[in-house]
N, C-alpha and C positions, 0 to 999 in steps of 0.2 A: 278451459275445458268444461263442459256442462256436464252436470248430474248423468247425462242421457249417455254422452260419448264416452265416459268414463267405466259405466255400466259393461258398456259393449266389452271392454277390456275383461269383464271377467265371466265373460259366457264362456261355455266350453270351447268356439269356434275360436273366442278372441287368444282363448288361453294357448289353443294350438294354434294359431298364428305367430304368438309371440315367440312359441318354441320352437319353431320354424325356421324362424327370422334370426334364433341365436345362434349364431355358428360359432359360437369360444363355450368349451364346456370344462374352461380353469379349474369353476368353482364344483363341478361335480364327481371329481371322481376322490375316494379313498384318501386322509394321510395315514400312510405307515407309522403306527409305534415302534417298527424294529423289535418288537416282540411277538415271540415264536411260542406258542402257537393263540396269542390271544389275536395279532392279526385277521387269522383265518376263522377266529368265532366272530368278530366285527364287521365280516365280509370285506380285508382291506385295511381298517382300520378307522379311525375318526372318521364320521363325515361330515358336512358343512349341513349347518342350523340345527346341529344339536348341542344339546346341554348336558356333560360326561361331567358324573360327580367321582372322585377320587377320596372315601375316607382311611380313618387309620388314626389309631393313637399315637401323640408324638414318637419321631424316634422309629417309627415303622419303616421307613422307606419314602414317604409321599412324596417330598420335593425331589429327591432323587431319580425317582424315578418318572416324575413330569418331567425333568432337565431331559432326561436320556428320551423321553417322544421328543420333546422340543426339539432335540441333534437330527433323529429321523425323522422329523416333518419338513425339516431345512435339506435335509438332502436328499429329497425327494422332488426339489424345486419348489416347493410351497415355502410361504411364510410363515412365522409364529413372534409370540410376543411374550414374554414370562411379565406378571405384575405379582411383585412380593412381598406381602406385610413386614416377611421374617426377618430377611439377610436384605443387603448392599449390591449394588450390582458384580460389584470387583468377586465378593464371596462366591456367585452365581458363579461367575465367569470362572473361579479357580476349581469349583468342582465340576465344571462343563472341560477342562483344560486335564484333571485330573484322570477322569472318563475316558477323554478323549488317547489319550497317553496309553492306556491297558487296552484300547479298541485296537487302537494302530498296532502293539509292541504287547500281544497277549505271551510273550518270549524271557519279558523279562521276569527275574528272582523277587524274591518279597527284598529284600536288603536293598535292592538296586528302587523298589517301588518309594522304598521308604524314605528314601532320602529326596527322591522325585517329589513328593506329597510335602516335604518339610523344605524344598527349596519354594515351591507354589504357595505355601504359607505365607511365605515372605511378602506375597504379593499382597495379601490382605490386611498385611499390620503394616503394610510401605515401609517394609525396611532394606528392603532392596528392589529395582528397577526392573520392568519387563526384560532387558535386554538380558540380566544378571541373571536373572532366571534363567531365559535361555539356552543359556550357554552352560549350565548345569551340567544338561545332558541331551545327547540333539533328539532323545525322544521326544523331548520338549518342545524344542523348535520343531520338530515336523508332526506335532500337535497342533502348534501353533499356526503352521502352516495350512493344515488342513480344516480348521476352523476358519480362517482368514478366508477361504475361498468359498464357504457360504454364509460367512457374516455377515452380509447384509440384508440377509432375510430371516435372521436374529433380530429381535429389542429384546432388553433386560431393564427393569422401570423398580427401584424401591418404591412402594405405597407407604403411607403414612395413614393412620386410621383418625386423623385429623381432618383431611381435607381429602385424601384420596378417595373418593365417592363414584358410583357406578358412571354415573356424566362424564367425570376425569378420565375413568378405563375407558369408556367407549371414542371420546376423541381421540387417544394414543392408539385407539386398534385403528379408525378410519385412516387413520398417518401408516401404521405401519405394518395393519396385515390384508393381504390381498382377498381375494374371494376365493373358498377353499383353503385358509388357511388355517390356523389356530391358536387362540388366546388362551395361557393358561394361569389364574389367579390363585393363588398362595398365601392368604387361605380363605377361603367365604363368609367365615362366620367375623373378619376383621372387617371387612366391607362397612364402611360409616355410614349411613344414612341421615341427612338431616332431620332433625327436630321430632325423633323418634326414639325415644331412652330403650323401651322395652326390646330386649336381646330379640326374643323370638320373630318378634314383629319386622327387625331390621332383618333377618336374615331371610325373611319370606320376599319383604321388599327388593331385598338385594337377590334375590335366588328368580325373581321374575324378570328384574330387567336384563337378568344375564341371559336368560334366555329369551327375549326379545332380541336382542343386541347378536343372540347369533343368529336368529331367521332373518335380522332385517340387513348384517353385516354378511349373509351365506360363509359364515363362515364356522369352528368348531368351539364351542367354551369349554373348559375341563375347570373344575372346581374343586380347588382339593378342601376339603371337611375335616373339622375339627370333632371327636368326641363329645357326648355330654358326661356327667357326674356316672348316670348307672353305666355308659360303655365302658367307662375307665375301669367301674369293678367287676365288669363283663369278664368271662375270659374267653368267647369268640367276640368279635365287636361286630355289630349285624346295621344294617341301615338305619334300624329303628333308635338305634342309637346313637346318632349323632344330633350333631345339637341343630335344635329346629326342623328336627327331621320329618313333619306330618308337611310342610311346603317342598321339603326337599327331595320327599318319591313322590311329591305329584307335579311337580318341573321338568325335573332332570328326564332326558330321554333314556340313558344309561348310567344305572350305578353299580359301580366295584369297591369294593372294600378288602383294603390289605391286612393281613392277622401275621402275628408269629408263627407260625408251623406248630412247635413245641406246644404253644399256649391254648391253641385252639382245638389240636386233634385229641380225638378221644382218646382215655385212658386205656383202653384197651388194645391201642395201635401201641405203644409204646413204652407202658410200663412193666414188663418182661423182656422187653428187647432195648440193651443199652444200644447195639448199633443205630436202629431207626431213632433212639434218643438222639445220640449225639448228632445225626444225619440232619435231623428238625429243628435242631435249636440251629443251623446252620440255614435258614431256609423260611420261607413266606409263600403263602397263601394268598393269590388276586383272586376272589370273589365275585363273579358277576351277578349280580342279586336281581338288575332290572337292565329288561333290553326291549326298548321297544319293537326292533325291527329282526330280532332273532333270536339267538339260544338265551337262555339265563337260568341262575341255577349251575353255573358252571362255576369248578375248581380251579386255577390252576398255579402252578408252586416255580419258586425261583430260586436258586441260590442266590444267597446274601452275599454282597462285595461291599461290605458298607465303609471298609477303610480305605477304598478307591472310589466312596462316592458312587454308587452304581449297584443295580441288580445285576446278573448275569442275564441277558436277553433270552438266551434263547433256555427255554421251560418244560415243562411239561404237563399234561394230564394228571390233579393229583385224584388217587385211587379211590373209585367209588366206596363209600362209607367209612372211607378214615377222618374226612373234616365235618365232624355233625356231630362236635359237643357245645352248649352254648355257656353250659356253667359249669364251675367247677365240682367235681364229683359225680357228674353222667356222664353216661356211659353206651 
């Protein structure tokens, strides 16, 4: 193809030709998070070629709650792909299996959960067999069952910050997520870069070609972020704090950032009223701090189910001027 013919392709006329001629619009529409109501502030949800930063100090919810979009992007008919510094694929799989058990069977008792979570265990130190699991309790198997029938438009991939390098992630998304679908990595700031010591510098590098990788794959990147030194002593954690965060709000299309309820609302919401205490320490705050293509500056709060692996999906509006302390002692 010449310089000349090539050209033509990206006049306006050639660009409306092209969209003319596409009659599969796979990769255009919405993945669902299954969360209520950040959905409808996303218009839908994830969309293909952007770059969604996910931070939060360990221990917040992040992988949890990336596992639980990843379930609703797969059952939606789209693909996803989890890539994980942290855990093993089997660990993924037992708190996607966990989740999965309280989504189906929100019916059962905490005694009956408990014992559900400690046979799944089993699966992670291999001391007992898929099948043995099972047969536990048939919440289990019709867990199992209902994973099984969008599993293959699940990948689960441990990274190693050895050798697992942005190159690495982008050939495993080409294999295994469609157009429209969504790669979520765990966590950004492990991303190896060759022959580049300096932290900041790797994660500018890595934080670019993630989003490359989803304009040129049409597909969604979620980045979950680690904190830096001042978020940790933060007590709301804000964008600016995360690590390498001057490349990170100028990539990312959208960034959220999850807080403890308790930790982050001001003292004035709470410190007279033990019930809204106890209520917030039960409870997290999603952040939308940058959106490019809509609302930001929004709240919104979830109950915690961290002992079944999971937020509670569906959320709410949190109250204008309760989440706007950034340090400790203001008010």
């Amino acid at each position: 193809m010449t310089a000349i013919e090539d050209a033509s392709t990206h006049s306006v006329r050639g660009i409306l030709d092209q969209l003319a001629s596409d009659e599969s619009a796979e990769g255009g529409s919405a993945a669902p998070t299954g969360f209520t109501p950040l959905d409808g502030v996303l218009d839908g949800g994830l969309m293909p070629q952007e770059l969604v930063l996910l931070g939060g100090r360990p221990g917040v919810g992040k992988t949890l709650t990336a596992l639980q979009w990843a379930r609703s992007v797969i059952a939606s008919g789209k693909s996803a792909m989890v890539v994980c510094y942290e855990h093993d694929e089997v660990t993924l799989l037992a708190r996607l299996l966990v989740q999965e058990v309280v989504t189906l069977h929100p019916e059962l008792d905490s005694t009956t959960l408990l014992g559900i979570r400690a046979a799944v265990r089993q699966l992670i130190i291999r001391s007992a067999t898929l099948r043995e699991v099972s047969e536990f309790h048939p919440a289990i198997q019709h867990a199992l069952d209902s994973l099984h029938a969008d599993a293959g438009h699940l990948h689960l991939y441990r990274a190693s910050t050895q050798w697992s390098d942005v190159s690495w992630v982008a050939e495993l998304t080409v294999q295994n997520v469609k157009r429209g679908g969504v790669l979520i990595v765990d966590y950004l700031q492990k991303v190896p870069v060759e022959g580049v010591p300096d932290v900041r510098e790797q994660v500018m590098r890595a934080t670019e070609a993630l989003k490359d990788l989803a304009v040129s794959a049409d597909i969604t990147v979620v980045a979950l972020a680690a904190a830096d030194e001042t978020g940790v002593a933060a007590r709301r954690l804000r964008l600016d704090h995360l690590r390498g965060s001057d490349s990170l709000a100028h990539e990312c299309d959208i960034a959220m950032v999850l807080n403890e309820k308790v930790d982050a609302t001001a003292d004035r919401h709470l410190r007279y009223d033990s019930l809204k205490m106890e209520s917030a320490k039960n409870q997290v705050v999603l952040s939308i701090e940058k959106n490019r293509r809509g609302e930001h500056g929004v709240h919104l709060q979830f109950d915690k189910d961290f002992a079944n692996y999971r937020l509670n999906p569906q959320g709410t509006f949190n109250p204008d001027g309760m989440f706007d302390q950034d340090h400790p002692g203001d008010s």
